[in-house]
N, C-alpha and C positions, 0 to 999 in steps of 0.2 A: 406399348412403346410410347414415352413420350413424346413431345417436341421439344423442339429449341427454347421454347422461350418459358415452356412450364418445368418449373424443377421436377428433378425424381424425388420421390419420397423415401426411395434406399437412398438416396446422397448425404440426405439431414441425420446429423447423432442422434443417439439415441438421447430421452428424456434422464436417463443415468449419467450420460457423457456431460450433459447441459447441470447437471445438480453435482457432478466433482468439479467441476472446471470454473462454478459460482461458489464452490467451498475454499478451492486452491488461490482465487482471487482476494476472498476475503480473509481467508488467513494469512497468504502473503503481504496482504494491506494491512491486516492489522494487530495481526500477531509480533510482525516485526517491529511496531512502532516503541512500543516501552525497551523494546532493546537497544535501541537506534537511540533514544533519549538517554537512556541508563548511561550508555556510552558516550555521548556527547558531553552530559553532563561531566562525570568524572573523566575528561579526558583533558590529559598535562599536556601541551604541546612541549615540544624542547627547544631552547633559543635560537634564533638565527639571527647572527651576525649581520648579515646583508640588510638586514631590516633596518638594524641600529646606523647601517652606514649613511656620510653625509651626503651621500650621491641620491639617495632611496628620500632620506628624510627630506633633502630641501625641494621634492617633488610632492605637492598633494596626491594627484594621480597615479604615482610609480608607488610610493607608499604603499594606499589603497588596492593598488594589483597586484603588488608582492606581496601583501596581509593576507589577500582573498586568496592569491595560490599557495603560500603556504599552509594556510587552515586547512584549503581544500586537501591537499598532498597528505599532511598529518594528520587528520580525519581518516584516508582511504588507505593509509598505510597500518591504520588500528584495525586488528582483527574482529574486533567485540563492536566495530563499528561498518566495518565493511559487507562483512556475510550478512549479518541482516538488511545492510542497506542492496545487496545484490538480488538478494531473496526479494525485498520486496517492489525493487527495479522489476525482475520476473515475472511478480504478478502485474503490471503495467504491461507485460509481451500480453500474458495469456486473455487478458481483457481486452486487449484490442485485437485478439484472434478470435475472442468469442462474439463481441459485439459484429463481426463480418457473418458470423451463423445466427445466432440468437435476436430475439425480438428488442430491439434498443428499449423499449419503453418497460420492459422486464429486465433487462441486464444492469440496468446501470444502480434502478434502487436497489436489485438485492445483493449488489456486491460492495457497493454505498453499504447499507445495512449490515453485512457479513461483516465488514469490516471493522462498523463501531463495535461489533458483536466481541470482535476476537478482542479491539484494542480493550474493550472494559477486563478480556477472559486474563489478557496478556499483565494491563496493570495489576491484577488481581496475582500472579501470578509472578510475576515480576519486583515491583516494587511491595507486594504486600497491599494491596489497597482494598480496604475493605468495600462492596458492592452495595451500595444505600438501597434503602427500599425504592426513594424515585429513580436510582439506576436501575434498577430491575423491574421497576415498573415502565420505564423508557421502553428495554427492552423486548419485552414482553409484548408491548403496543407497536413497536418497527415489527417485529416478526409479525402479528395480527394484520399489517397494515403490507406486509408484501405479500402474507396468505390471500388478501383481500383481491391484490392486484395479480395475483398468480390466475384465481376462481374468474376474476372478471374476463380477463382473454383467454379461458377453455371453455367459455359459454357459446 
Protein backbone atom coordinates (compact mmCIF):
# COMPACT_ATOMS: atom_id res chain seq x y z
CA UNK A 1 0.00 0.00 0.00
CA UNK A 2 1.13 3.37 -0.73
CA UNK A 3 0.98 6.72 1.00
CA UNK A 4 -0.33 9.79 0.31
CA UNK A 5 2.24 11.52 -0.83
CA UNK A 6 4.03 8.62 -2.95
CA UNK A 7 2.27 7.92 -6.20
CA UNK A 8 1.16 4.30 -7.14
CA UNK A 9 2.98 3.02 -9.98
CA UNK A 10 -0.38 1.33 -11.36
CA UNK A 11 -1.70 5.01 -11.54
CA UNK A 12 1.18 6.01 -14.40
CA UNK A 13 0.27 4.81 -18.23
CA UNK A 14 1.81 2.75 -19.49
CA UNK A 15 5.27 3.40 -21.56
CA UNK A 16 2.70 2.59 -24.94
CA UNK A 17 0.16 5.12 -23.76
CA UNK A 18 3.17 7.80 -23.38
CA UNK A 19 4.61 6.95 -27.23
CA UNK A 20 0.74 7.22 -29.00
CA UNK A 21 -0.27 10.33 -27.10
CA UNK A 22 3.54 11.84 -28.23
CA UNK A 23 2.74 10.53 -31.81
CA UNK A 24 -1.15 11.97 -31.66
CA UNK A 25 0.50 15.30 -30.61
CA UNK A 26 2.97 15.60 -33.26
CA UNK A 27 0.79 14.57 -35.94
CA UNK A 28 -1.94 16.83 -34.82
CA UNK A 29 0.87 19.61 -34.92
CA UNK A 30 2.25 18.96 -37.76
CA UNK A 31 0.44 17.09 -40.13
CA UNK A 32 -2.24 19.57 -40.15
CA UNK A 33 0.13 22.55 -40.78
CA UNK A 34 0.45 22.24 -44.78
CA UNK A 35 -3.21 21.74 -44.77
CA UNK A 36 -4.02 24.86 -42.78
CA UNK A 37 -1.58 26.81 -45.16
CA UNK A 38 -2.88 25.09 -48.45
CA UNK A 39 -6.03 26.45 -47.26
CA UNK A 40 -5.30 29.74 -46.35
CA UNK A 41 -3.41 30.23 -49.13
CA UNK A 42 -6.03 29.67 -51.78
CA UNK A 43 -8.75 30.99 -49.74
CA UNK A 44 -11.34 33.75 -51.70
CA UNK A 45 -13.10 35.53 -49.11
CA UNK A 46 -16.57 36.93 -50.55
CA UNK A 47 -17.25 40.79 -50.10
CA UNK A 48 -18.81 42.49 -47.37
CA UNK A 49 -20.44 45.35 -47.80
CA UNK A 50 -20.19 46.62 -44.16
CA UNK A 51 -16.53 46.83 -44.74
CA UNK A 52 -16.91 49.31 -47.71
CA UNK A 53 -19.47 51.26 -45.53
CA UNK A 54 -18.65 55.03 -44.36
CA UNK A 55 -19.51 54.24 -40.85
CA UNK A 56 -16.54 51.27 -40.74
CA UNK A 57 -14.19 53.19 -43.05
CA UNK A 58 -14.12 56.68 -41.36
CA UNK A 59 -13.07 54.56 -38.21
CA UNK A 60 -9.26 53.21 -38.03
CA UNK A 61 -10.25 51.05 -35.30
CA UNK A 62 -13.80 49.71 -36.40
CA UNK A 63 -12.15 48.96 -39.69
CA UNK A 64 -9.39 46.92 -38.33
CA UNK A 65 -12.00 44.86 -36.00
CA UNK A 66 -14.46 44.29 -38.70
CA UNK A 67 -11.25 43.12 -41.10
CA UNK A 68 -10.03 40.94 -38.27
CA UNK A 69 -13.64 39.28 -37.59
CA UNK A 70 -14.58 38.85 -40.81
CA UNK A 71 -11.26 37.05 -41.88
CA UNK A 72 -11.63 35.29 -38.80
CA UNK A 73 -15.57 34.15 -39.69
CA UNK A 74 -14.57 33.36 -43.34
CA UNK A 75 -11.46 31.28 -42.52
CA UNK A 76 -13.65 28.96 -39.89
CA UNK A 77 -16.51 28.71 -42.08
CA UNK A 78 -13.97 27.02 -44.94
CA UNK A 79 -14.17 23.43 -44.35
CA UNK A 80 -10.39 22.71 -45.90
CA UNK A 81 -9.61 25.25 -43.34
CA UNK A 82 -11.29 24.38 -40.20
CA UNK A 83 -11.06 20.49 -39.55
CA UNK A 84 -7.36 20.69 -39.78
CA UNK A 85 -7.37 23.75 -37.89
CA UNK A 86 -9.55 21.74 -35.06
CA UNK A 87 -7.55 18.72 -35.41
CA UNK A 88 -4.64 20.57 -34.66
CA UNK A 89 -6.35 22.85 -31.71
CA UNK A 90 -6.75 18.95 -30.33
CA UNK A 91 -3.48 18.26 -30.26
CA UNK A 92 -2.80 21.52 -27.84
CA UNK A 93 -5.68 19.52 -25.45
CA UNK A 94 -3.80 16.26 -25.65
CA UNK A 95 -0.38 17.93 -24.83
CA UNK A 96 -1.25 19.70 -22.10
CA UNK A 97 -2.96 16.31 -20.56
CA UNK A 98 0.28 14.71 -21.26
CA UNK A 99 2.71 17.12 -19.98
CA UNK A 100 0.36 16.82 -16.32
CA UNK A 101 1.61 12.74 -16.68
CA UNK A 102 4.78 12.74 -18.47
CA UNK A 103 8.28 14.17 -17.64
CA UNK A 104 8.19 18.01 -19.06
CA UNK A 105 11.85 17.97 -20.03
CA UNK A 106 10.90 14.75 -22.26
CA UNK A 107 7.54 15.83 -23.58
CA UNK A 108 7.87 19.03 -24.87
CA UNK A 109 11.18 18.27 -27.26
CA UNK A 110 9.71 15.18 -28.66
CA UNK A 111 6.48 16.47 -29.51
CA UNK A 112 8.46 19.84 -30.70
CA UNK A 113 10.22 17.19 -32.76
CA UNK A 114 7.12 15.00 -33.91
CA UNK A 115 5.96 17.73 -35.11
CA UNK A 116 8.58 19.20 -37.55
CA UNK A 117 8.76 15.34 -38.31
CA UNK A 118 5.17 15.29 -39.66
CA UNK A 119 5.20 18.97 -41.02
CA UNK A 120 8.38 18.04 -43.45
CA UNK A 121 6.04 14.29 -43.96
CA UNK A 122 2.77 16.66 -44.59
CA UNK A 123 4.58 19.20 -47.01
CA UNK A 124 5.89 16.30 -48.71
CA UNK A 125 2.69 15.09 -49.01
CA UNK A 126 0.72 17.86 -49.60
CA UNK A 127 2.27 20.44 -51.59
CA UNK A 128 4.55 17.97 -53.41
CA UNK A 129 7.91 19.25 -51.59
CA UNK A 130 10.62 17.38 -52.40
CA UNK A 131 12.82 16.37 -48.92
CA UNK A 132 16.55 17.78 -49.36
CA UNK A 133 19.25 15.72 -48.15
CA UNK A 134 19.95 18.63 -45.29
CA UNK A 135 16.01 18.12 -44.51
CA UNK A 136 16.71 14.58 -43.92
CA UNK A 137 19.57 15.02 -42.49
CA UNK A 138 17.86 17.54 -39.94
CA UNK A 139 15.73 14.96 -39.29
CA UNK A 140 17.59 12.21 -38.70
CA UNK A 141 19.74 14.39 -36.04
CA UNK A 142 16.24 15.72 -34.02
CA UNK A 143 15.24 12.00 -33.83
CA UNK A 144 19.21 11.03 -32.65
CA UNK A 145 18.91 13.90 -30.32
CA UNK A 146 15.55 12.94 -28.57
CA UNK A 147 16.83 9.07 -28.70
CA UNK A 148 19.75 10.81 -26.76
CA UNK A 149 17.42 12.51 -24.32
CA UNK A 150 15.02 9.51 -23.88
CA UNK A 151 18.56 7.11 -22.83
CA UNK A 152 19.77 10.02 -20.47
CA UNK A 153 16.45 9.79 -18.03
CA UNK A 154 16.33 5.81 -18.02
CA UNK A 155 19.75 5.77 -16.76
Amino acid sequence: MSSPSTPDSSSQPSVLNYILGFLLVGIAWGLTTPFIRRAARTHNPPPHPLLDSPAVRSSFVKSKLYGAFFAVADLLRNPAYAIPLVVNLTGSVWFFLLIGKAELSLTVPITNTLAFLFTVIGEWWVEKKVISRQTMMGMILSISGIALCVHSKTR
